[in-house]
PDB file of N, CA, C and O in Angstrom:
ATOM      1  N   UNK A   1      52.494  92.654  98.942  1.00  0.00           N
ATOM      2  CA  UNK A   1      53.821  93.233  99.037  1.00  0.00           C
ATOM      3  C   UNK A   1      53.740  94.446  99.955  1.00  0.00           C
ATOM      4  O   UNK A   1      52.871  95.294  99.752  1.00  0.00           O
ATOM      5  N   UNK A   2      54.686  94.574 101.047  1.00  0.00           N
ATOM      6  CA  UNK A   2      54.719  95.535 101.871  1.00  0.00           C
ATOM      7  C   UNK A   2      55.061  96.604 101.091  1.00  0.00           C
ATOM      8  O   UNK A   2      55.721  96.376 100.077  1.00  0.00           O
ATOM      9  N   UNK A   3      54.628  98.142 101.456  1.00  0.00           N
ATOM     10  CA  UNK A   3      54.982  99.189 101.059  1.00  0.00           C
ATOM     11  C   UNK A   3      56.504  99.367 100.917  1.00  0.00           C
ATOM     12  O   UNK A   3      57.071  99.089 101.973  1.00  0.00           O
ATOM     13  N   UNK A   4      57.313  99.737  99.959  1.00  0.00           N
ATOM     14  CA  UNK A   4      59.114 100.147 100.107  1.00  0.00           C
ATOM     15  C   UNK A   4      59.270 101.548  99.722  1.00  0.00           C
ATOM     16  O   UNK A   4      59.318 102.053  98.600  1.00  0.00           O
ATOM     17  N   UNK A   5      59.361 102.235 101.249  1.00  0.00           N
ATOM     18  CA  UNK A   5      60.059 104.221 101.138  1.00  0.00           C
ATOM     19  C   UNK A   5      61.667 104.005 100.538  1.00  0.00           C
ATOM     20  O   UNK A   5      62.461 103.177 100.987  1.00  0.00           O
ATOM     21  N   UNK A   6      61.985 105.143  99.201  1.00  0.00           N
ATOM     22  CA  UNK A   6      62.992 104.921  98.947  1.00  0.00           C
ATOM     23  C   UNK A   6      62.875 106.428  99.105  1.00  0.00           C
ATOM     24  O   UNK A   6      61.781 106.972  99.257  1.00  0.00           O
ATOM     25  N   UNK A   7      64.025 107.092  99.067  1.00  0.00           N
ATOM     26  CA  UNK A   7      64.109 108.680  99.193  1.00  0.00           C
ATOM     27  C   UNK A   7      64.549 108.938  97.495  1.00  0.00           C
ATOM     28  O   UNK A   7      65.141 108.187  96.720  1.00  0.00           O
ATOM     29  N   UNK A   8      63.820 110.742  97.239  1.00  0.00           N
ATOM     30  CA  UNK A   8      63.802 110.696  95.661  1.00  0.00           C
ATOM     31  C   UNK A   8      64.479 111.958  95.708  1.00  0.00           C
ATOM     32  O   UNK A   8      64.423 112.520  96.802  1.00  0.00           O
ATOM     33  N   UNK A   9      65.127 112.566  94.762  1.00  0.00           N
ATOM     34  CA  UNK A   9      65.857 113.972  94.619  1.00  0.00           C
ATOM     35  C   UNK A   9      64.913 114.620  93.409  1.00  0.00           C
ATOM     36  O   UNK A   9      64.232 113.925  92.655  1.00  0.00           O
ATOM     37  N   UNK A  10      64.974 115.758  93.366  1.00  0.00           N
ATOM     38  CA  UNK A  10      63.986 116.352  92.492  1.00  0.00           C
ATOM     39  C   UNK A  10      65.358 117.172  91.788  1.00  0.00           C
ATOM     40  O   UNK A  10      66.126 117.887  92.432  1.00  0.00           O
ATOM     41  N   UNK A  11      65.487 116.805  89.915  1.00  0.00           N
ATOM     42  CA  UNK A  11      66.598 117.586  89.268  1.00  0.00           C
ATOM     43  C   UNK A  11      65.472 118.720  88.540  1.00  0.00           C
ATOM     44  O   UNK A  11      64.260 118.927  88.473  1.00  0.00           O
ATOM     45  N   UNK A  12      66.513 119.169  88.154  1.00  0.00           N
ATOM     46  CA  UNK A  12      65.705 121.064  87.951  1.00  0.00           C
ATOM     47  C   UNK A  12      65.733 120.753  86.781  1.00  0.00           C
ATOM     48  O   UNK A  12      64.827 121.224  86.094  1.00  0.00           O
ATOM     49  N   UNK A  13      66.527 120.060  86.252  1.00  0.00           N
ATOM     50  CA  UNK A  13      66.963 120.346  84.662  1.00  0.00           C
ATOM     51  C   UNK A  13      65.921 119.817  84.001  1.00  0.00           C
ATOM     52  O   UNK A  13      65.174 120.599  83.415  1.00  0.00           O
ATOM     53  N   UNK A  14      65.662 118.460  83.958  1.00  0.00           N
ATOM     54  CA  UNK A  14      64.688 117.591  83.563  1.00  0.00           C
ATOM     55  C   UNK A  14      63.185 117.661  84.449  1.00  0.00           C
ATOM     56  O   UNK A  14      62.258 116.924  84.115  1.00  0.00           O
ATOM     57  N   UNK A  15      63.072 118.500  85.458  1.00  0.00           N
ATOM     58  CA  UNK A  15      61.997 118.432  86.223  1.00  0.00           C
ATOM     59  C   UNK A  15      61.390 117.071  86.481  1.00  0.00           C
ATOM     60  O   UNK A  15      60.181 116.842  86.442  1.00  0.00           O
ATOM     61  N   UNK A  16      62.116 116.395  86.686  1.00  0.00           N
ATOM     62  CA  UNK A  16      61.603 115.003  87.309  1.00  0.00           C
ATOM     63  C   UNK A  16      62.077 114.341  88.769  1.00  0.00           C
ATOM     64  O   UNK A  16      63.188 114.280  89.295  1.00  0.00           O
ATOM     65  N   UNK A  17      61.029 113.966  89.112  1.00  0.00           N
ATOM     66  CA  UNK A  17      61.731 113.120  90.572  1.00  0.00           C
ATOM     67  C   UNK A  17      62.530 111.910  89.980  1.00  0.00           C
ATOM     68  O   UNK A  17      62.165 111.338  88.953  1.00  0.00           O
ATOM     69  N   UNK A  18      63.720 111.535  90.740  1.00  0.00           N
ATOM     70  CA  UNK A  18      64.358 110.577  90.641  1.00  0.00           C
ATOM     71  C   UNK A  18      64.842 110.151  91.995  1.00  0.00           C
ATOM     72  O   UNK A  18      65.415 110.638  92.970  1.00  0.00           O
ATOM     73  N   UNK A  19      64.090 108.445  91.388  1.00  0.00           N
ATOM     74  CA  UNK A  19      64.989 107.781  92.689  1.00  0.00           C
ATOM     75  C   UNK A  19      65.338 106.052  92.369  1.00  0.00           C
ATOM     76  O   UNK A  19      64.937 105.637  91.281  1.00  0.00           O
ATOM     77  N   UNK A  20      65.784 105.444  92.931  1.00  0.00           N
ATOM     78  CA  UNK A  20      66.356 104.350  92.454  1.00  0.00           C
ATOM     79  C   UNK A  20      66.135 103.190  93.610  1.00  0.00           C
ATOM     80  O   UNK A  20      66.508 103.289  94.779  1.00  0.00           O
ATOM     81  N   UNK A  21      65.407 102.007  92.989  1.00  0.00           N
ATOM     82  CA  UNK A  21      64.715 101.179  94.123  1.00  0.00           C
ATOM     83  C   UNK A  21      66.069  99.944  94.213  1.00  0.00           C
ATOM     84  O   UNK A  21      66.956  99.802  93.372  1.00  0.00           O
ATOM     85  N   UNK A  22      65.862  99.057  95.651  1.00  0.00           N
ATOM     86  CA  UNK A  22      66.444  97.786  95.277  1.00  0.00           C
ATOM     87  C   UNK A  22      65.586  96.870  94.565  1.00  0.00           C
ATOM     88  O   UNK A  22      64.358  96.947  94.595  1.00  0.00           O
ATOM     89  N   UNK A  23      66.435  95.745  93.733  1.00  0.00           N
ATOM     90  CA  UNK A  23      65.147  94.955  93.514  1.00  0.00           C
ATOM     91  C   UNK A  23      64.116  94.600  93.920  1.00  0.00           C
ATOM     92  O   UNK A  23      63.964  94.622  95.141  1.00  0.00           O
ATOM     93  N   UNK A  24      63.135  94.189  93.154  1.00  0.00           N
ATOM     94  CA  UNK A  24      61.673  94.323  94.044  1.00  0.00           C
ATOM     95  C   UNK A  24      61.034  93.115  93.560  1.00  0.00           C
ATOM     96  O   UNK A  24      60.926  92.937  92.347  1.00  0.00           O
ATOM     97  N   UNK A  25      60.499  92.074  94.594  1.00  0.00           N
ATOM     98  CA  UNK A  25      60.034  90.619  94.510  1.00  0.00           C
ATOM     99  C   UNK A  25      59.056  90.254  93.714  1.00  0.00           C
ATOM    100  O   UNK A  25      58.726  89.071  93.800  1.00  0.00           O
ATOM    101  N   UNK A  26      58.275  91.176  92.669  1.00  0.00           N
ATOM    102  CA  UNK A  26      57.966  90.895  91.697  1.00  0.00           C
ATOM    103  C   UNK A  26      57.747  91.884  90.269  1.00  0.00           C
ATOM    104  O   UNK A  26      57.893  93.105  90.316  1.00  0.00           O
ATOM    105  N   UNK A  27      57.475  91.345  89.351  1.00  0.00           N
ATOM    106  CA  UNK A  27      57.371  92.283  87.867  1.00  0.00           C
ATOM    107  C   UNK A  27      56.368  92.138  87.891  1.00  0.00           C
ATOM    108  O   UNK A  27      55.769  91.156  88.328  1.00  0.00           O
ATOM    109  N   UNK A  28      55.810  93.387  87.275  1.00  0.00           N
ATOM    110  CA  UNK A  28      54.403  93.917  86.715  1.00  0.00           C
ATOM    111  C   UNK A  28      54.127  95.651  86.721  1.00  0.00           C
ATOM    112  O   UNK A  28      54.995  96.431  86.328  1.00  0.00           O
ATOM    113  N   UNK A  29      52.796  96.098  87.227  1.00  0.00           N
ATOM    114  CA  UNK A  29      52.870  97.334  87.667  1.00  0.00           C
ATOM    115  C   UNK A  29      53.157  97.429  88.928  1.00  0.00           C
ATOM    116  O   UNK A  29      53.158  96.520  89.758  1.00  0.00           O
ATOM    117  N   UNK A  30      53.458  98.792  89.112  1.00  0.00           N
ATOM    118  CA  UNK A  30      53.958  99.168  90.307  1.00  0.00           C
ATOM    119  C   UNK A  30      53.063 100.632  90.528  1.00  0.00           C
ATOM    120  O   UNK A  30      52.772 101.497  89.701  1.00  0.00           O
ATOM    121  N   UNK A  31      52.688 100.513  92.314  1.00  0.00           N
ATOM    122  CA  UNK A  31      51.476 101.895  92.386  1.00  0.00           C
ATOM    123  C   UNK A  31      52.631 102.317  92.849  1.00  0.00           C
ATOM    124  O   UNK A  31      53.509 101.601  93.331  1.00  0.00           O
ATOM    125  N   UNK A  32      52.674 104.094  92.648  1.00  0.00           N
ATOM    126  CA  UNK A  32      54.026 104.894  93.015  1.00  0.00           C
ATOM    127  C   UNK A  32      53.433 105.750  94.050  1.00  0.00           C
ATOM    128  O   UNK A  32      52.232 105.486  94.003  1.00  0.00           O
ATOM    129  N   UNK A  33      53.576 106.398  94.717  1.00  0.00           N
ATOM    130  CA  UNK A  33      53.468 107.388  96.007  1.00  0.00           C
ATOM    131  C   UNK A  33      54.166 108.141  96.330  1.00  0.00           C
ATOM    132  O   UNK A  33      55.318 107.807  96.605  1.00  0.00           O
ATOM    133  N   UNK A  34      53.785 109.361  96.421  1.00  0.00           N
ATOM    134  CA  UNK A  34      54.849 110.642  96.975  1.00  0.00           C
ATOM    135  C   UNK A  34      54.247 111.449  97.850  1.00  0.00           C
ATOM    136  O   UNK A  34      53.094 111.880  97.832  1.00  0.00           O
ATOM    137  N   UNK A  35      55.469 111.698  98.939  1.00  0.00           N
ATOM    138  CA  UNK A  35      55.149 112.831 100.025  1.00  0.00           C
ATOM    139  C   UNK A  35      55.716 113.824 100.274  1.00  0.00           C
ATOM    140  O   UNK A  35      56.730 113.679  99.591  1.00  0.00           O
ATOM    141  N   UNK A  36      55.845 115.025 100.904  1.00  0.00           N
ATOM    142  CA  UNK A  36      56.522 115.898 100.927  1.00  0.00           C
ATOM    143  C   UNK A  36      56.967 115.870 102.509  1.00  0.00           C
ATOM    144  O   UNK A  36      57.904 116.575 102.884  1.00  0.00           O
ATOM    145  N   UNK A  37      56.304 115.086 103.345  1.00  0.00           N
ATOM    146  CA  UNK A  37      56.319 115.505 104.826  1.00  0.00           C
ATOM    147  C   UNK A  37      56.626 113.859 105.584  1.00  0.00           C
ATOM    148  O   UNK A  37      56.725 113.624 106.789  1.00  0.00           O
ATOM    149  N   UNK A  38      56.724 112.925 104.487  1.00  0.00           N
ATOM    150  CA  UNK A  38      56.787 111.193 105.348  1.00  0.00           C
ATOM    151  C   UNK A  38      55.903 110.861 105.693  1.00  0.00           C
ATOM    152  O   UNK A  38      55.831 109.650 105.485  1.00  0.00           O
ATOM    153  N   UNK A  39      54.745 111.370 106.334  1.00  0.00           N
ATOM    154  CA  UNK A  39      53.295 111.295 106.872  1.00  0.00           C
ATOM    155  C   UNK A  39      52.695 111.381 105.620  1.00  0.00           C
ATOM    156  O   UNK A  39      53.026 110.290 105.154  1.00  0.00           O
ATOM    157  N   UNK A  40      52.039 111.932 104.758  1.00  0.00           N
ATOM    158  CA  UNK A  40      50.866 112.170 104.083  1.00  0.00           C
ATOM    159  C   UNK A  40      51.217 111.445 102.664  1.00  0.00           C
ATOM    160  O   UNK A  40      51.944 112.160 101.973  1.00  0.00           O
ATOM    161  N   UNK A  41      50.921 110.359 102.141  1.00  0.00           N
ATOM    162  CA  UNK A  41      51.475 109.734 100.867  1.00  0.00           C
ATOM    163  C   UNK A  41      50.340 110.447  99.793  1.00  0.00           C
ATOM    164  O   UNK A  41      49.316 111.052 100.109  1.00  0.00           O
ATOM    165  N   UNK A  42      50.809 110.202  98.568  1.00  0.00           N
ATOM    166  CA  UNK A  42      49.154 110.613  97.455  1.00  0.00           C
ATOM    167  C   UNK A  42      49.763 109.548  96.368  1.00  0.00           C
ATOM    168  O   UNK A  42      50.886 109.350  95.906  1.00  0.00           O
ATOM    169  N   UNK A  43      48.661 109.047  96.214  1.00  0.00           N
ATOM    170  CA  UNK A  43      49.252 108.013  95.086  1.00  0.00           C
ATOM    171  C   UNK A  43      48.972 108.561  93.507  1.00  0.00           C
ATOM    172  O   UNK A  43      47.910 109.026  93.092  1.00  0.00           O
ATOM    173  N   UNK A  44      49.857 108.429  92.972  1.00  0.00           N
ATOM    174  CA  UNK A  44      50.001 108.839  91.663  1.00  0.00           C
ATOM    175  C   UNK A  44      49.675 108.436  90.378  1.00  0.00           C
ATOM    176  O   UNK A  44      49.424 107.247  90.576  1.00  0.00           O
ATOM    177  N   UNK A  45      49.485 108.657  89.011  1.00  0.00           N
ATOM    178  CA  UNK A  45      48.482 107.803  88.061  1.00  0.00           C
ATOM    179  C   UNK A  45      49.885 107.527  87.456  1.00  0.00           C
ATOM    180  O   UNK A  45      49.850 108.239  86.453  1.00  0.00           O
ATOM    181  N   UNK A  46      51.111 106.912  87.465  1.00  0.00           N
ATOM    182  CA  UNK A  46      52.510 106.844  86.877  1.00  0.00           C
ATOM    183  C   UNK A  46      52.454 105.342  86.508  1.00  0.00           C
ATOM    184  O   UNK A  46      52.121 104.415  87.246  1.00  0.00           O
ATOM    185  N   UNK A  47      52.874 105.288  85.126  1.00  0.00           N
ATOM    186  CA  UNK A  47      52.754 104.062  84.433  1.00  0.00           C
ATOM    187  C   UNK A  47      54.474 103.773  84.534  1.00  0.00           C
ATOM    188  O   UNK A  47      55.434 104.129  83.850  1.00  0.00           O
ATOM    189  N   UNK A  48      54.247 102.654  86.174  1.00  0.00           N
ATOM    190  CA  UNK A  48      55.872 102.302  86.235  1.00  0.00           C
ATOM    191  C   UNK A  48      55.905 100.812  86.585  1.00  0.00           C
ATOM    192  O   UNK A  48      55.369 100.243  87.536  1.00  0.00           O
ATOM    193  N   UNK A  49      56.576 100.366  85.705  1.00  0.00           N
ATOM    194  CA  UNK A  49      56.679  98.476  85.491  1.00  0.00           C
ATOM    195  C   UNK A  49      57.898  98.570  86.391  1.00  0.00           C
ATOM    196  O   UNK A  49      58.247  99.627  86.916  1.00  0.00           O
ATOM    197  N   UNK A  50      58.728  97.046  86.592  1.00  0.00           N
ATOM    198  CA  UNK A  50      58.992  96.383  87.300  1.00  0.00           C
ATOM    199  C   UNK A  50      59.054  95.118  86.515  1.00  0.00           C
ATOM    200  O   UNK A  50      58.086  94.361  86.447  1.00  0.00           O
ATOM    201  N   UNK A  51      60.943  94.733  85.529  1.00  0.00           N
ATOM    202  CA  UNK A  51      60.928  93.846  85.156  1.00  0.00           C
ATOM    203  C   UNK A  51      62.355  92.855  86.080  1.00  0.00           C
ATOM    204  O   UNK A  51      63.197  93.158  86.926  1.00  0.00           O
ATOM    205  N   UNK A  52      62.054  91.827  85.467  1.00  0.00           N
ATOM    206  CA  UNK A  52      62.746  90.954  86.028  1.00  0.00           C
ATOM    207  C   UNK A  52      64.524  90.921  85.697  1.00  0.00           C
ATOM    208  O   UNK A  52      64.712  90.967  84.482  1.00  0.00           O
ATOM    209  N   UNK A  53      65.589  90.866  86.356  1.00  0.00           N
ATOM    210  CA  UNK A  53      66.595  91.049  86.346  1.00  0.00           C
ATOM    211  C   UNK A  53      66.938  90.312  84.615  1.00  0.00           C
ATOM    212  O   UNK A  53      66.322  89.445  83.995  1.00  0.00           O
ATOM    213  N   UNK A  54      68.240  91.155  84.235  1.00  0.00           N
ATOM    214  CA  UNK A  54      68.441  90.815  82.889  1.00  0.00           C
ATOM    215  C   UNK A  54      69.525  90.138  82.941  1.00  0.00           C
ATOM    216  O   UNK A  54      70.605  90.727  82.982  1.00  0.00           O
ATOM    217  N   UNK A  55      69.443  88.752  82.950  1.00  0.00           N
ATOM    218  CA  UNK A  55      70.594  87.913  82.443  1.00  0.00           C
ATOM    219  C   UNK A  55      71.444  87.630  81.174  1.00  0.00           C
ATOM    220  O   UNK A  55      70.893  87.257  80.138  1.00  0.00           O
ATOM    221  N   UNK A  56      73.327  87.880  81.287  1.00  0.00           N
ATOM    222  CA  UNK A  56      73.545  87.509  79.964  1.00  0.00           C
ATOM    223  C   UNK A  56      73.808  86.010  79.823  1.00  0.00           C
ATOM    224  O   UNK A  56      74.508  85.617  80.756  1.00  0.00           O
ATOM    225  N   UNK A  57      73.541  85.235  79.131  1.00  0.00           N
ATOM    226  CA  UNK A  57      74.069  83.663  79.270  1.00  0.00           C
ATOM    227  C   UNK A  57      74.940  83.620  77.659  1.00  0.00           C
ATOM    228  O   UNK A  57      75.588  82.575  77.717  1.00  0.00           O
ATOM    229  N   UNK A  58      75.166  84.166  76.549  1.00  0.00           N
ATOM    230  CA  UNK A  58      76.220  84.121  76.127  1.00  0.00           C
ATOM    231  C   UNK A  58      76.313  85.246  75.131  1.00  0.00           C
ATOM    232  O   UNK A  58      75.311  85.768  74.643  1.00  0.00           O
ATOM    233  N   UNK A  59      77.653  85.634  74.819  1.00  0.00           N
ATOM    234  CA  UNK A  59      77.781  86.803  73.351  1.00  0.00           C
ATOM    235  C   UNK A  59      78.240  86.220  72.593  1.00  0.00           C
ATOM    236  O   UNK A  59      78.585  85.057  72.803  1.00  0.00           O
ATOM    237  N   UNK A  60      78.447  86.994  71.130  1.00  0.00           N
ATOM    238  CA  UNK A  60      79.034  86.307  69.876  1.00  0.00           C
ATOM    239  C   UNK A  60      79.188  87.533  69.321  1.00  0.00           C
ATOM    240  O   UNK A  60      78.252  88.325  69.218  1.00  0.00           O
ATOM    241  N   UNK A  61      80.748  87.846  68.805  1.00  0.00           N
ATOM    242  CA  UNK A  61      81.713  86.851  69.021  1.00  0.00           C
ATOM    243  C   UNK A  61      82.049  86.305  70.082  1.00  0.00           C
ATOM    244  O   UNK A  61      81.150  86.297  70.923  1.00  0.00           O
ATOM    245  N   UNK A  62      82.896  85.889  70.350  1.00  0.00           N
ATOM    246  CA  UNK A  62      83.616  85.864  71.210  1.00  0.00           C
ATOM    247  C   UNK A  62      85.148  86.502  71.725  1.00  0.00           C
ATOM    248  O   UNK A  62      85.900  86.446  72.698  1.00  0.00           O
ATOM    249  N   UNK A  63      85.080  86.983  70.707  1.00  0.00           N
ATOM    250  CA  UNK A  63      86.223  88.106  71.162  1.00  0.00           C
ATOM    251  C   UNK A  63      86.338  88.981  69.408  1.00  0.00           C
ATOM    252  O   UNK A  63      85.852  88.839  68.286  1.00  0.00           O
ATOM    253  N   UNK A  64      87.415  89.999  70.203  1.00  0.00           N
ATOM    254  CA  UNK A  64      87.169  90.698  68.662  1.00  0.00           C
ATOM    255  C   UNK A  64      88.240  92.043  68.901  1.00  0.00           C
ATOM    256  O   UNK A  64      89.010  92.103  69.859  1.00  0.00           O
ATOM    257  N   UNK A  65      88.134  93.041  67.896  1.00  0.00           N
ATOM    258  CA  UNK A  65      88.809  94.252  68.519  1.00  0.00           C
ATOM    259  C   UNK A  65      88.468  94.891  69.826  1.00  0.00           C
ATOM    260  O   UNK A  65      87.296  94.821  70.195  1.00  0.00           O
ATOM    261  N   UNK A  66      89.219  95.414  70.462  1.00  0.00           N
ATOM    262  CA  UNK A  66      89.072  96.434  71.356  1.00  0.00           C
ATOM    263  C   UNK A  66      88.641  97.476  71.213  1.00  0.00           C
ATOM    264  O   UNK A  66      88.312  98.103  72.221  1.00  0.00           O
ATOM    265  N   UNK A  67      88.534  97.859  70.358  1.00  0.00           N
ATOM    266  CA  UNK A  67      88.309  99.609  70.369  1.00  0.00           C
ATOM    267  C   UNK A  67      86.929  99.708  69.007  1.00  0.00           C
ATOM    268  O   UNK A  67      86.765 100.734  68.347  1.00  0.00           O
ATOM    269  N   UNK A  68      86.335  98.824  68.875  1.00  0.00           N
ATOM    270  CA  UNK A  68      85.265  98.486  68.006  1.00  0.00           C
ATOM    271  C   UNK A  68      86.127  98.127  66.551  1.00  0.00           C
ATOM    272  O   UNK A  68      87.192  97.513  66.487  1.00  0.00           O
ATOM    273  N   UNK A  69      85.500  98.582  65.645  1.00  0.00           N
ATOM    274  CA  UNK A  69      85.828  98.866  64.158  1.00  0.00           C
ATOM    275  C   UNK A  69      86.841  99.058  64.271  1.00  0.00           C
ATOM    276  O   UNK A  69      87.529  99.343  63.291  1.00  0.00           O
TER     277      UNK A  69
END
């Protein structure tokens, strides 16, 4: 699988990078990488899976109130 650069925002609040991939051609682990400059990657020890799209194929009921309870 070719490398995929997605751009990440860093929130203050939660101190975490966040960024959001397109789907990606397979599930399993995923090696993560970050740079500060586009040039210099460092790969990271981040335990990040990669599952397969979630299909609904049916609910029950089938209908019901609107507004729950």
């Amino acid at each position: 699988m070719s490398p995929l650069v997605v751009p990440a925002t860093y929130d203050d609040a939660s101190e975490r990078l966040k960024c959001y991939t397109p789907a990606l051609p397979r599930t399993g682990a995923i090696d993560v990488q970050i740079t500060l400059n586009a040039q210099n990657f460092q790969l990271h020890p981040l335990n990040v899976t990669s599952f397969a799209p979630v299909a609904v194929h049916s609910l029950s009921p089938t209908s019901g109130p609107r507004r729950g309870f």
